[in-house]
N, C-alpha and C positions, 0 to 999 in steps of 0.2 A: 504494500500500500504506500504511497505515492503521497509526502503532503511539500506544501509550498511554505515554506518558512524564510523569512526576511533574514539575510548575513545581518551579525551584531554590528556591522562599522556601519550599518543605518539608521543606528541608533545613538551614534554617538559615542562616547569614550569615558566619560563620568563613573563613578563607581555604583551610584544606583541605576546608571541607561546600563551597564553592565550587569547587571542582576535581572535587569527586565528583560535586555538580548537575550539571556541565557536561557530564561526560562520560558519567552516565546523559540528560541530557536532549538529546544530540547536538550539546552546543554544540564540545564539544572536539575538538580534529583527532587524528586515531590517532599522529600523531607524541605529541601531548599525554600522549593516553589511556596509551601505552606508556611514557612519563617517570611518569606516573600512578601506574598498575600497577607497578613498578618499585621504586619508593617504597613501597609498602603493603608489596611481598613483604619488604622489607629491614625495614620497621617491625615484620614479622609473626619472621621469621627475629631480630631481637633479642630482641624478646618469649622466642623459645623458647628463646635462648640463656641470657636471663635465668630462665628456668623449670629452666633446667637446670643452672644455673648454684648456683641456691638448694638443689636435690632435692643434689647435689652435695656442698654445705655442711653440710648436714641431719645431727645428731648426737642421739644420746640421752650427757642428763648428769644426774647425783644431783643432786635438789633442795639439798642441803647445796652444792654450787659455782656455784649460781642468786641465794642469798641474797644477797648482797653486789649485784646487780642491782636486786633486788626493792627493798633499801635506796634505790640509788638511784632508783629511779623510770624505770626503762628497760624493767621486763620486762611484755611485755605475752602475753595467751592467746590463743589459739583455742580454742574452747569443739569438744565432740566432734561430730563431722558434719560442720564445714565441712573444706575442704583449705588444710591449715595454709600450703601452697606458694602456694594464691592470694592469702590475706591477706600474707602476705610480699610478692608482687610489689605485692600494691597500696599495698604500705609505699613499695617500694622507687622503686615510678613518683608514689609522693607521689598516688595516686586517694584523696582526702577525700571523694567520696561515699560509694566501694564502702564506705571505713573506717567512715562515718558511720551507713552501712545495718548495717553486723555492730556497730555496739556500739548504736544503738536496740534492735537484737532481741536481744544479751547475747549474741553468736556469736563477740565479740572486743573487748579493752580491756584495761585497766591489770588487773594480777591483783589482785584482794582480799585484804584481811588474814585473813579467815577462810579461804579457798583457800590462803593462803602456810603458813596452822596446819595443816592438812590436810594440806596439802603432806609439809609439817616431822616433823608425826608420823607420819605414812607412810613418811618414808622414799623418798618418791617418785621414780622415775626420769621425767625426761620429754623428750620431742622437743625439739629447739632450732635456733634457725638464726637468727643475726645480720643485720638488716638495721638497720648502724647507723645513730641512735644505741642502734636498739630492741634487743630478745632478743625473740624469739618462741616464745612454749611452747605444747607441748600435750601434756597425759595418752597415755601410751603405753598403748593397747590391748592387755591381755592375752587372749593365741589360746585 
């Protein structure tokens, strides 16, 4: 029997892409596979803990107790569309790409002075959730 299995250097060279190649490519023993498997779930199961963790934390506060952030230089946006909880976690797991990719396309970054004016005279209420040293905001959707 006959199966199609991806060479490991498809995977890259990392010492976990190496544990993955192995055990899609049959190099791994099922004792391996199951320490393997094991390890994902527990990496998968934090992840959600930390998702849940932040949805948890998640607060709406008056732009007027945000200022004193924005001074400092800590509060950053999600701009409307994306989910404010994944830019969090990718704060939180320190992912500089995913961060890299939302402030290329202006989906997330330092808030602007004319956004903080806006803010200001608005009167604005907005979502927040700490992942220090950041503040993470976003415009509350009116239903």
């Amino acid at each position: 029997m006959s199966t199609n299995k991806i060479p490991p250097s498809d995977y890259g060279s990392s010492g976990a892409n190496d544990s993955l190649a192995n055990a899609l490519t049959g190099n791994e023993s099922s004792a391996e596979l199951e320490v393997l498997l094991q390890k994902n779930k527990v990496e998968q199961e934090t992840g959600d803990l930390l998702r849940a963790k932040l949805v948890g934390e998640t607060a709406r506060a008056p732009w007027h107790e945000l200022q004193r952030f924005f001074a400092q230089g800590t509060l950053l946006m999600a701009a409307q569309g994306i989910d404010m909880i994944d830019v969090a976690v990718a704060l939180a797991n320190d992912d500089r790409d995913a961060f890299a990719a939302w402030l290329q396309a202006e989906q997330a970054g330092p808030v602007s002075d004319a956004q903080a004016l806006a803010w200001s005279e608005a009167d604005a209420t907005l979502w927040t959730v700490v992942v220090r040293p950041w503040v993470l905001v976003q415009e509350v959707v009116a239903a």
